[in-house]
Each structure stands twice: as structure tokens, then as C-alpha cells.
C-alpha positions in Angstrom: 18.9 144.5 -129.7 17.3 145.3 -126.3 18.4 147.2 -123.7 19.3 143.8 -121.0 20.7 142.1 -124.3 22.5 145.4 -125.0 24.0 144.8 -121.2 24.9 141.1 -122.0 26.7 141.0 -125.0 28.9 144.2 -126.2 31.7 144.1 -128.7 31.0 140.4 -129.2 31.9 139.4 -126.0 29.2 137.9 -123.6 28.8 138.9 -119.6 29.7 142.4 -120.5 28.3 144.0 -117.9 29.6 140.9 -115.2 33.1 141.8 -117.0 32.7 145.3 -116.2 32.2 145.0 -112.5 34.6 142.3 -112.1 37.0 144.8 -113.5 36.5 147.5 -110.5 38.2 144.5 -108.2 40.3 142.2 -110.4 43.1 143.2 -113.3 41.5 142.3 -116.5 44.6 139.8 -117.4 43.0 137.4 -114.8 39.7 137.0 -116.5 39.9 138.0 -120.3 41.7 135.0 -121.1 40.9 132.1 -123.5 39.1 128.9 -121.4 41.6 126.3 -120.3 40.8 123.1 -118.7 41.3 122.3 -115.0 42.7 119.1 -113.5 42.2 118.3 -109.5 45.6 117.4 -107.6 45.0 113.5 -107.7 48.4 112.7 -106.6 48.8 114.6 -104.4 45.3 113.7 -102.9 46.6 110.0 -103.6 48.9 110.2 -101.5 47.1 112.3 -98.6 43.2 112.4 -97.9 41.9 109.7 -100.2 44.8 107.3 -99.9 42.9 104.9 -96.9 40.0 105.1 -99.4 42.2 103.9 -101.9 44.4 101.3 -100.3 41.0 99.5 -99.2 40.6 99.7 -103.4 43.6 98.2 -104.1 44.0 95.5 -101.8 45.6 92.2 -103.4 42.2 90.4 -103.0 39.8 93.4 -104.3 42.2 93.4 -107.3 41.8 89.8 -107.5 38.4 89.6 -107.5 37.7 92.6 -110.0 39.6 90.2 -112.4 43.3 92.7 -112.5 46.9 92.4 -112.3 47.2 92.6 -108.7 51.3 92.9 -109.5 51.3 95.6 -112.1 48.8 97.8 -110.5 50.5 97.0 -106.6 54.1 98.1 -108.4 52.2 100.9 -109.8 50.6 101.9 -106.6 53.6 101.5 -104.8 56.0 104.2 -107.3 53.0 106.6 -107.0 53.7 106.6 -103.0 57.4 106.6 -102.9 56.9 109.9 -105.2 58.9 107.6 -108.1 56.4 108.9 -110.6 52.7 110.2 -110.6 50.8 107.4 -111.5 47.2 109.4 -110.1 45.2 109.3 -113.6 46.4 105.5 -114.4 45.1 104.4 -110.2 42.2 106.8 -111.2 40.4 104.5 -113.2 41.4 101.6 -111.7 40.0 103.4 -108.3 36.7 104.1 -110.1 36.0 101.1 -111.5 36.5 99.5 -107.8 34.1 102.1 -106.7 31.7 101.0 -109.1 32.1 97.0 -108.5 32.1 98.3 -104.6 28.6 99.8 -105.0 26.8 97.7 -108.1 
């Protein structure tokens, strides 16, 4: 092993010397952790700065002419606003796929 691999990978863990440093400024707990995924606040955001981009998404006659159930995903939209029950990753992909028709 070379000396700048000896100061990437120690111990069998990789970024040693990063690890190190970080160390000096941050408790160890915070960063020598297994991954775990990361999910953006889309309800919230629903609900706040994306929600004029999204009612001009769900209109009745957007929905209509993408081919969907204006009613279910209106009802849907709807519970997600009155705070009934976070509906952001089912609107997600009915947002995205408008996005796409929007722009292809």
C-alpha cells in the first residue's frame, strides 16, 4: 500500500484521513453511521412553495387531457391540502408526468 492510499483507507474504512479531521469539529456519532436514505419534504413543499406550480398541474382540464381521473386525483389533492393525509409521493408522480406532457 502507498503512502496517499495508506491515508485513504485505514482499518478498512475509506476517507480516513477526511474522518480524522472531521472529527476535530464534529462528534464521531454524527458521521460513523451506516448510510440511510434521504427523502425531500414534498408535502410540506406541496402545500407551500410548489403548490401554484402544482395546482396549474392538476387543473380539471390538464387532468383531462393527460387521459386521468380528474375526481380521484382532485379528492386526492384536496385531503393533501386540508392536512387529511399526506398524499405528496402519490401527487408526485402524477405532478411529474404533467411536467413531462407540459414540456414533450
Amino acid at each position: 500500500m502507498d503512502t496517499t492510499e495508506h491515508f485513504k483507507i485505514r482499518d478498512g474504512k475509506g476517507k480516513w484521513l477526511l474522518r480524522e479531521v472531521l472529527a476535530n469539529h464534529v462528534p464521531r456519532n454524527l458521521f460513523e453511521r451506516p448510510k440511510r436514505g434521504f427523502s425531500p419534504p414534498l408535502g410540506p413543499w406541496l402545500k407551500g412553495e410548489l403548490r401554484e406550480w402544482a395546482e396549474h398541474h392538476l387543473t380539471e382540464s390538464n387532468l383531462e387531457q393527460a387521459g386521468l381521473n380528474v375526481e380521484i386525483i382532485r379528492n386526492t389533492w384536496a385531503e393533501h391540502l386540508a392536512g387529511h393525509r399526506n398524499h405528496s409521493v402519490r401527487l408526485w408522480s402524477v405532478l411529474m408526468y404533467q411536467a413531462w406532457r407540459e414540456k414533450y
